[in-house]
C-alpha positions in Angstrom: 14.3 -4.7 -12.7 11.0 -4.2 -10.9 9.6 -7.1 -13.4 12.4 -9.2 -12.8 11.8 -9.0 -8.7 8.2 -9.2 -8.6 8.6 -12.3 -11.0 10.5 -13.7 -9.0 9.0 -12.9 -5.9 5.6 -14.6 -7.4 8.3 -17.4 -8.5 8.6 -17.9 -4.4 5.1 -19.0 -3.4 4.2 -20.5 -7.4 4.2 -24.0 -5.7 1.6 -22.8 -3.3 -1.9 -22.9 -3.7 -4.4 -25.6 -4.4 -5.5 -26.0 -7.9 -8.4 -24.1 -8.4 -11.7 -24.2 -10.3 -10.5 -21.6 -13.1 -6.8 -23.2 -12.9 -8.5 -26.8 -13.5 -10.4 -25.4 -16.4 -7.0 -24.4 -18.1 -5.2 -27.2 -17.6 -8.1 -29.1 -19.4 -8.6 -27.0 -21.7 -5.0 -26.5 -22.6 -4.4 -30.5 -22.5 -7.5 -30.5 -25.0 -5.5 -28.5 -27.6 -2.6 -30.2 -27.1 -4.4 -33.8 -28.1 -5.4 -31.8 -31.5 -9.1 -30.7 -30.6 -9.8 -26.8 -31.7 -11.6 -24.7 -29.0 -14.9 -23.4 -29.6 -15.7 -26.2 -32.0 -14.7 -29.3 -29.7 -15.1 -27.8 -26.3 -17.4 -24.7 -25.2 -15.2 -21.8 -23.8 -16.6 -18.0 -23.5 -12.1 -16.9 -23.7 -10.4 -16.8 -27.2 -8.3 -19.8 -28.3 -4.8 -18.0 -27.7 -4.3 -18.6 -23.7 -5.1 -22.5 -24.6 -2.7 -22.3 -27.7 0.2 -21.4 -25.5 -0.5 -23.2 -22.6 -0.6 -26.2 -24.9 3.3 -24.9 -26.0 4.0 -24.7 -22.6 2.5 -28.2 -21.0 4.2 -29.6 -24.1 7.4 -28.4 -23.5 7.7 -28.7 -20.3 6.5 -32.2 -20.1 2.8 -31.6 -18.3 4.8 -29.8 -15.8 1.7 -27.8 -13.5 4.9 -25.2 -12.0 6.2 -24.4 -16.1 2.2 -22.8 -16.0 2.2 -21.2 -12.9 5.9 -19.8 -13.6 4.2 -18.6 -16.8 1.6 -16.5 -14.8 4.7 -15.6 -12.6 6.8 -14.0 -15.8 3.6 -12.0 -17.4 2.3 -10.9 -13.8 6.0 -9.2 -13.4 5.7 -7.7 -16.7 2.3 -6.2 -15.1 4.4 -4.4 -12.1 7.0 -3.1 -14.3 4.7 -1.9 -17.1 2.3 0.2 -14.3 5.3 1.5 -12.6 6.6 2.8 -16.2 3.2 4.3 -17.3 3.3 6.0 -13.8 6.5 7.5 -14.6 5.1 9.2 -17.4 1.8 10.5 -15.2 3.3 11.4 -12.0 6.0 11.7 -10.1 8.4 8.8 -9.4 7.3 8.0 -5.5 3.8 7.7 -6.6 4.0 6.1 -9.9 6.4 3.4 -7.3 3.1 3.4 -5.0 1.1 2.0 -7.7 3.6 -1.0 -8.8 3.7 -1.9 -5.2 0.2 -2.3 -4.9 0.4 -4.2 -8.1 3.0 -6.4 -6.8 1.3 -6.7 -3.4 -2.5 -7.5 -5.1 -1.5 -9.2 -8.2 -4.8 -11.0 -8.5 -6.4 -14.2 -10.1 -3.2 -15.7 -12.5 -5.7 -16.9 -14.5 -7.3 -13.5 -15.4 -3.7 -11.9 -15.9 -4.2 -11.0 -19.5 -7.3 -8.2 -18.2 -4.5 -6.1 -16.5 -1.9 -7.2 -19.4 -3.0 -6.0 -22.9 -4.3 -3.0 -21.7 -1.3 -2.1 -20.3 1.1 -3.4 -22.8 -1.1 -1.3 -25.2 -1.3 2.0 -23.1 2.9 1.6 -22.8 3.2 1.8 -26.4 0.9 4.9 -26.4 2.8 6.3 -23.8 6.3 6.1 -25.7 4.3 7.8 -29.1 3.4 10.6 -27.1 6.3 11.2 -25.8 8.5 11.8 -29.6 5.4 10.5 -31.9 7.2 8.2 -34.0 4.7 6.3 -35.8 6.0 3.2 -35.1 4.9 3.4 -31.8 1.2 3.3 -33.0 1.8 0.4 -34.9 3.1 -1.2 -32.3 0.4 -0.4 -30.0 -2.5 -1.5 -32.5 -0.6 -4.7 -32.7 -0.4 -4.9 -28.8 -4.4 -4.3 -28.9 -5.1 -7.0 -31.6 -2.9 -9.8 -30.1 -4.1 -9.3 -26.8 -7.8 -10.2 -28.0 -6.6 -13.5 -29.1 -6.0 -14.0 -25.2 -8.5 -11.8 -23.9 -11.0 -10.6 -26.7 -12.8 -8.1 -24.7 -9.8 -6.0 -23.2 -8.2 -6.3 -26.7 -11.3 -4.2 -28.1 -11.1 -1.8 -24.9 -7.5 -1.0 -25.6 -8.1 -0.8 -29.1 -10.6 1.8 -29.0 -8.5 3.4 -25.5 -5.4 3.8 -28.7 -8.5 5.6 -31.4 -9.2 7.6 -28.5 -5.6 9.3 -27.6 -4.9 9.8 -31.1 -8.2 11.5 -31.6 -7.8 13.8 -28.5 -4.0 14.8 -30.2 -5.4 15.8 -33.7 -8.3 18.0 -31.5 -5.7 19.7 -29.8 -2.9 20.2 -32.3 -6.1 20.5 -35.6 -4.5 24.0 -36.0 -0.7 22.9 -37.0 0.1 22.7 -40.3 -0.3 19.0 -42.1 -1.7 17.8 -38.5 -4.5 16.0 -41.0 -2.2 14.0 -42.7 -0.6 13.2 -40.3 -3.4 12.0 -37.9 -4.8 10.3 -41.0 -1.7 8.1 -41.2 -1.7 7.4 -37.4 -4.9 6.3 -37.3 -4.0 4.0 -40.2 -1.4 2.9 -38.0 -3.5 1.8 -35.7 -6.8 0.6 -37.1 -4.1 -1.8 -39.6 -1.9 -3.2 -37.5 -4.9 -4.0 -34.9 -7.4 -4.9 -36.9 -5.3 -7.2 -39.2 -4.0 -9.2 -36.0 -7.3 -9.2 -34.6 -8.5 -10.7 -38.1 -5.7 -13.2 -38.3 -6.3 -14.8 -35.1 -10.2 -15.0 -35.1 -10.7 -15.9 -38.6 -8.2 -18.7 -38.3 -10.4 -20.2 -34.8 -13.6 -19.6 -37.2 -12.3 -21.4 -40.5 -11.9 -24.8 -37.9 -14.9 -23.8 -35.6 -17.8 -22.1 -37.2 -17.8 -18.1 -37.1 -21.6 -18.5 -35.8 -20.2 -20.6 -33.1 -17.3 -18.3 -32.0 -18.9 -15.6 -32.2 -22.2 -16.8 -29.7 -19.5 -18.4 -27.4 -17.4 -15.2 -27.2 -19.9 -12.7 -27.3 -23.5 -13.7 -26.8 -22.6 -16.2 -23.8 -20.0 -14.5 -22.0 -22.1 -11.3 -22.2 -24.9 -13.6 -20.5 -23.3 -15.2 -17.7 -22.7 -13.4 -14.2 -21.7 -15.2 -10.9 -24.0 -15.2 -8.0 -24.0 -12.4 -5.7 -21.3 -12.7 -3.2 -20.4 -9.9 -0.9 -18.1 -11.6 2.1 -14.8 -9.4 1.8 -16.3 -6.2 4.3 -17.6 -2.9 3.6 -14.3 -1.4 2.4 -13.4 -4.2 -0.2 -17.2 -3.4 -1.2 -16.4 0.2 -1.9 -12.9 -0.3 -3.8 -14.8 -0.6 -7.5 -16.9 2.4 -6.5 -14.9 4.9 -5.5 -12.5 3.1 -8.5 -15.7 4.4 -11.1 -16.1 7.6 -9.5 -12.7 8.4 -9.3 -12.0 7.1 -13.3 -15.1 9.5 -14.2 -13.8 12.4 -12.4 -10.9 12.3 -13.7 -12.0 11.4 -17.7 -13.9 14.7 -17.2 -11.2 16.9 -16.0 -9.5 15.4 -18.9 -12.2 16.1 -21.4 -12.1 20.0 -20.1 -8.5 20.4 -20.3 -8.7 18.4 -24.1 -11.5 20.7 -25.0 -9.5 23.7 -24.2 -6.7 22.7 -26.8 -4.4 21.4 -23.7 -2.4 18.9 -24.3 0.4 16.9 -22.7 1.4 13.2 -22.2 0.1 13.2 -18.3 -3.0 14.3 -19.7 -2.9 12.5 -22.5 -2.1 8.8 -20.3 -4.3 9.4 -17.5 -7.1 10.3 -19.9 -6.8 6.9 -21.6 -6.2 5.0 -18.4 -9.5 6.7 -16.6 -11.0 5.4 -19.9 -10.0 1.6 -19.6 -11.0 1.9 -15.9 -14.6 3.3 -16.3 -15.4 0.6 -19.0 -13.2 -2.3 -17.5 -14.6 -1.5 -13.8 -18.5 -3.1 -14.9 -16.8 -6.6 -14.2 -17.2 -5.9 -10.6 -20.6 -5.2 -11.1 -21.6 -7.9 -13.2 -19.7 -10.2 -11.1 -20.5 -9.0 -7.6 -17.2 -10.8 -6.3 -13.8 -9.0 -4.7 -11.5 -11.1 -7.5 -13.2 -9.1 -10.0 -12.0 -6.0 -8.7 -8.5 -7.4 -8.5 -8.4 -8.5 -12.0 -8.4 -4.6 -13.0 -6.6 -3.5 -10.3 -3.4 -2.1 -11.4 -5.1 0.6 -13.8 -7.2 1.4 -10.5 -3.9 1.9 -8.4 -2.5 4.2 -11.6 -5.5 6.4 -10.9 -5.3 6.4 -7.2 -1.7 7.4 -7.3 -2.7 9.8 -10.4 -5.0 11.4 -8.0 -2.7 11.5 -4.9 -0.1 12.7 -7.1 -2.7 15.7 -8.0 -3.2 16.8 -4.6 0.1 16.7 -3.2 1.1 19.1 -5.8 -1.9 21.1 -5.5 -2.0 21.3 -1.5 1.6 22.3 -1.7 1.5 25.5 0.2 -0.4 23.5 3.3 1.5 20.7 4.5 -0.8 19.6 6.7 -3.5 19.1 4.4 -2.4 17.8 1.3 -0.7 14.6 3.8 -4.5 14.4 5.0 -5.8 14.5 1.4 -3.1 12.3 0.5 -3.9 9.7 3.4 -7.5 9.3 2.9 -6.8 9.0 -1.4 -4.6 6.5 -0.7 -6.7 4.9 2.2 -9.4 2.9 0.6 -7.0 0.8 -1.4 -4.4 0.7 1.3 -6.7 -0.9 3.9 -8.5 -3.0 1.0 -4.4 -4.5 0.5 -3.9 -5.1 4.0 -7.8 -6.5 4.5 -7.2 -9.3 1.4 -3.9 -10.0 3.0 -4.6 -10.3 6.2 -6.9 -12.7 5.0 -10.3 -11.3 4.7 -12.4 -13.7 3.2 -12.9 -12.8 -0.3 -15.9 -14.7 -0.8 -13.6 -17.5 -3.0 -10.6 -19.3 -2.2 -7.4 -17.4 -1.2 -5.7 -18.4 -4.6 -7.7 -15.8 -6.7 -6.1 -13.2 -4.8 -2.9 -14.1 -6.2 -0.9 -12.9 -2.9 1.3 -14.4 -0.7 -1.3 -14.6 1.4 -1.6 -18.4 -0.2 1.2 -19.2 1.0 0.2 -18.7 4.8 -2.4 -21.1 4.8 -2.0 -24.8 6.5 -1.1 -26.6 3.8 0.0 -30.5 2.9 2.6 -31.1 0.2 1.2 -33.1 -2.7 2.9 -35.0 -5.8 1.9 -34.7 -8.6 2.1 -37.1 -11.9 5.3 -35.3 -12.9 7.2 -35.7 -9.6 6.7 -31.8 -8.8 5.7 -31.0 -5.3 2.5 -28.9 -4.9 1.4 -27.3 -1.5 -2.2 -27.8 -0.7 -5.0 -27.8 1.7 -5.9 -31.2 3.3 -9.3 -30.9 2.2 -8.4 -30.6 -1.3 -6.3 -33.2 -1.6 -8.5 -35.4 0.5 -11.1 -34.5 -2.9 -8.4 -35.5 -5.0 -7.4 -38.6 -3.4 -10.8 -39.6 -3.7 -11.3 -39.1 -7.1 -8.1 -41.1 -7.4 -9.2 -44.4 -5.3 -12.5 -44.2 -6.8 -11.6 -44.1 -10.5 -8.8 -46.4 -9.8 -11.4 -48.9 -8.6 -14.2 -48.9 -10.8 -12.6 -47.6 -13.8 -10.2 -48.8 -16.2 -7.0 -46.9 -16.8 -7.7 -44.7 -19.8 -11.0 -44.3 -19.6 -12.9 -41.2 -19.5 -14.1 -39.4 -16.4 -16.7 -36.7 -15.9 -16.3 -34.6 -13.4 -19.1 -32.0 -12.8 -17.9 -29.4 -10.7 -14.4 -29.8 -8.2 -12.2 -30.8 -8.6 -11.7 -29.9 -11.9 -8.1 -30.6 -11.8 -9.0 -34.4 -12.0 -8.3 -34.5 -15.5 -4.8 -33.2 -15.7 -3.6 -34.9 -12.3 -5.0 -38.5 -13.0 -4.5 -37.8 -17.1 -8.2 -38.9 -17.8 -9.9 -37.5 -20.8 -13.3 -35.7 -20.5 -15.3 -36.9 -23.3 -17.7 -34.0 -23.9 -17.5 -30.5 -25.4 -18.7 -29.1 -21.8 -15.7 -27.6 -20.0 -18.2 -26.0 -17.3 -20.9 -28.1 -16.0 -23.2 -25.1 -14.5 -26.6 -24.9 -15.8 -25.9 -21.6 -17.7 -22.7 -22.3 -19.1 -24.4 -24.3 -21.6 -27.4 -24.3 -23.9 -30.2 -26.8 -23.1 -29.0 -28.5 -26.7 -25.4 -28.9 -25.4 -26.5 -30.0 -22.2 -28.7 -32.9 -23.3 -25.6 -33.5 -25.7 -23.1 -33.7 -22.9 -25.4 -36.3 -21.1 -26.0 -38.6 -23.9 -22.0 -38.7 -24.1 -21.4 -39.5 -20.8 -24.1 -41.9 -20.4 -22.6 -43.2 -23.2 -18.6 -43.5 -22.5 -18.5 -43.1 -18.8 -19.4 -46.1 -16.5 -18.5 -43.5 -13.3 -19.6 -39.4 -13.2 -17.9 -37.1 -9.8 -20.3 -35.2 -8.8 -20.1 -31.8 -6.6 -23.2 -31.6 -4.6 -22.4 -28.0 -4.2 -22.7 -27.0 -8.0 -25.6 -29.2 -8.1 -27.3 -27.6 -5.6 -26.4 -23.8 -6.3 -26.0 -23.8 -10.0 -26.8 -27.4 -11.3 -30.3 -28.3 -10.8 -30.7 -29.6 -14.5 -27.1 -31.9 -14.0 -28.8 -33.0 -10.9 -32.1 -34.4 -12.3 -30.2 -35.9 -15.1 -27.5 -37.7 -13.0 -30.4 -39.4 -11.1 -32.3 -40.5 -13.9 -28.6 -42.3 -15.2 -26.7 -42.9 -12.0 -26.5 -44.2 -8.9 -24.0 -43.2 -5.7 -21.4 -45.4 -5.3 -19.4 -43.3 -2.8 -19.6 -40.2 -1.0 -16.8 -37.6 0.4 -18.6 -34.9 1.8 -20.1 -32.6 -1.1 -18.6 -35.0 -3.3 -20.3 -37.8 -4.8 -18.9 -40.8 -7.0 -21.4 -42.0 -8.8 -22.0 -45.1 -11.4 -23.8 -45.7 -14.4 -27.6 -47.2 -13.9 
């Protein structure tokens, strides 16, 4: 039921929101597969082919429908809430397990990065229910979980997959003394390492049979591990320290686990929070990397688990002192609490309010917009002012049909104005692409596109080789602030 509401209550403000630069990239993307082109091999991406694969299924069924995606997003972000608040059930009691579903609900995040918080938790769920009445099923179940989840999200689906090794290791240390405990952890490993390894296999060897395993596996692995964004620290101090005290607390709390494992102690609490603090400690380096408050988000819900975990702990152990285990309480629960009510206040976040997922989008002055399906979007005037260029200007100088490249925003001009982007560049940052691919991508657009949209802010922050080369081959024909329409020399 908790799904079902937050669902729907994401279902309320789906039509709100401009599309964004990760959104845009999907759409493409997904349109891409649908026309019959193979990711990886016909377009660069650093995410596994899955998310485009069913977005494809779902533009395709729905008729290009944008709200079919974004009620997507809705249904697996409400399977986000219910999951956390049923793995809290199992770690604490049921006010605070409730405390971290309603942060979930409240924070959902970036839609587009749903599948971090997802598998993981999908994965940890089925854990959960094998250590409760360790029927093996659940472990195969669990490994599957793990392995289909890296089709969507590779890296998370490896995390989760070694999060599963790790809680049946910790059960065979603890029970090593019981009689046929070897044989029987040898056939739940099994369980696992089969079922999540085979689906893992399934899914990536298919992608490499039609793309090149060398080329999966440098977009996957060697790129994505390359890339960061640019340092961005608008969002305040106390949004700053949410993936810090989210490390400390995840460490702190692997090591208590650790003790108690090491002393032969085991229960599921243990057992879950000890494979949660795990997710978080290696899942948390995103914020890092990415220096940006949407990359704490992304994680978020395992954080709030811990939070609560930890909350949970005190209030138990404070018991006898009222007084003080509401103050310990308070101040555990006070860095995320005032981080939810900074992001939806609106504390800027240091990128546009949609990838914060909140309802928090749906407070913004906004302009309704039509899109090619007769679905009404609600957006800020300056976005669809960018839009509406792109639109005029392609409708003038271009022929209906014909390609259009877009480097940099809008990026949904491809899916709102159904032109094709002829290159295998999805992203037109500098580092998003080799210096091979790049001087590919310009020899095909010099080639099939008489007019390029360029954003002057990429160019400028993140495209200096795009901006040298547009010179050399184009001319401005019109200008919208950052944006630039621009026409073959």
């Amino acid at each position: 039921m908790l799904a079902l509401a937050a669902a729907a209550t994401y279902g309320g403000y789906a039509a709100y929101g401009n599309i964004h630069q990760d959104e845009g990239w999907l759409l493409e993307s997904s349109l891409r597969v649908a026309r019959g082109e193979v990711p990886h091999r016909d377009f660069v991406s650093i995410y596994p082919a899955g998310r485009f694969y069913l977005f494809a299924a779902v533009l395709e069924l729905f008729e290009g429908e944008l709200l079919a995606v974004r009620a997507t997003w809705c249904i697996l972000r409400g399977a986000v809430v219910g999951l956390v608040f049923a793995l809290g059930r199992r770690m604490m009691p049921a006010p605070f397990a409730a405390a971290a579903a309603v942060l979930a609900w409240l924070l959902p995040g970036p839609w587009h990065k749903t599948f971090f918080a997802l598998v993981p938790l999908a994965t940890l769920a089925a854990l959960a229910a094998w250590a409760g009445d360790r029927r093996r099923g659940w472990l195969w179940l669990a490994g599957a979980l793990a392995g289909v989840g890296a089709w969507f999200r590779h890296d998370v689906g490896v995390i989760s997959f070694g999060a599963a090794g790790a809680l049946v290791m910790a059960s065979w240390w603890c029970e090593r003394g019981q009689p046929r405990r070897a044989t029987a952890w040898a056939l739940d490993t099994l369980a696992v390492t089969v079922s999540g390894a085979g689906l893992v296999a399934v899914g990536f060897v298919a992608i490499a049979a039609a793309a090149g395993a060398g080329e999966v596996a440098e977009q996957l692995v060697a790129r994505a591990w390359r890339e960061s964004a640019p340092p961005i620290t608008a969002g305040g101090r106390t949004i700053a320290l949410l993936p810090w005290s989210a490390l400390a607390l995840a460490v702190a709390l692997l090591v208590q686990v650790a003790r108690r494992v090491g002393g032969g102690r085991w229960d599921v609490p243990t057992a879950l929070t000890g494979a949660v603090a795990l997710v978080a400690v290696v899942t948390v380096n995103q914020s890092f990397r990415y220096p940006e408050a949407i990359r704490f988000l992304q994680g978020g819900p395992v954080f709030y688990l811990l939070w609560c975990v930890a909350a949970a702990g005190a209030w138990r152990r404070f018991g006898d002192a009222p007084m003080l285990r509401t103050a310990v309480v308070v101040i555990a629960a006070g860095i995320p609490a005032i981080g939810a009510a900074a992001v939806l206040a609106g504390a800027p976040v240091g990128l546009p309010i949609e990838y914060t997922g909140t309802i928090a989008v749906g407070w913004e002055r906004t302009q309704p917009y039509v899109t090619s399906t007769g679905s009404t979007i609600y957006v800020s005037p300056e976005w669809a002012r960018s839009v509406d260029f792109v639109q005029r200007t392609t409708a003038v100088h271009l022929q209906p049909g014909a390609p259009l490249a877009v480097i940099g925003r809008p990026s949904a001009a491809y899916f709102l104005l159904h032109r094709r982007n002829p290159s295998r560049l999805i992203r037109f940052a500098d580092a998003a692409a080799t210096a091979a691919e790049r001087e590919a991508a310009l020899a095909t657009l010099v080639r099939e596109c008489p007019v390029v949209i360029a954003d002057g802010l990429l160019l400028r922050r993140r495209g200096a080789w795009w901006r040298r080369a547009l010179q050399r081959h184009y001319a401005p024909i019109e200008r919208l602030g950052p944006l630039v329409a621009m026409g073959r020399r």
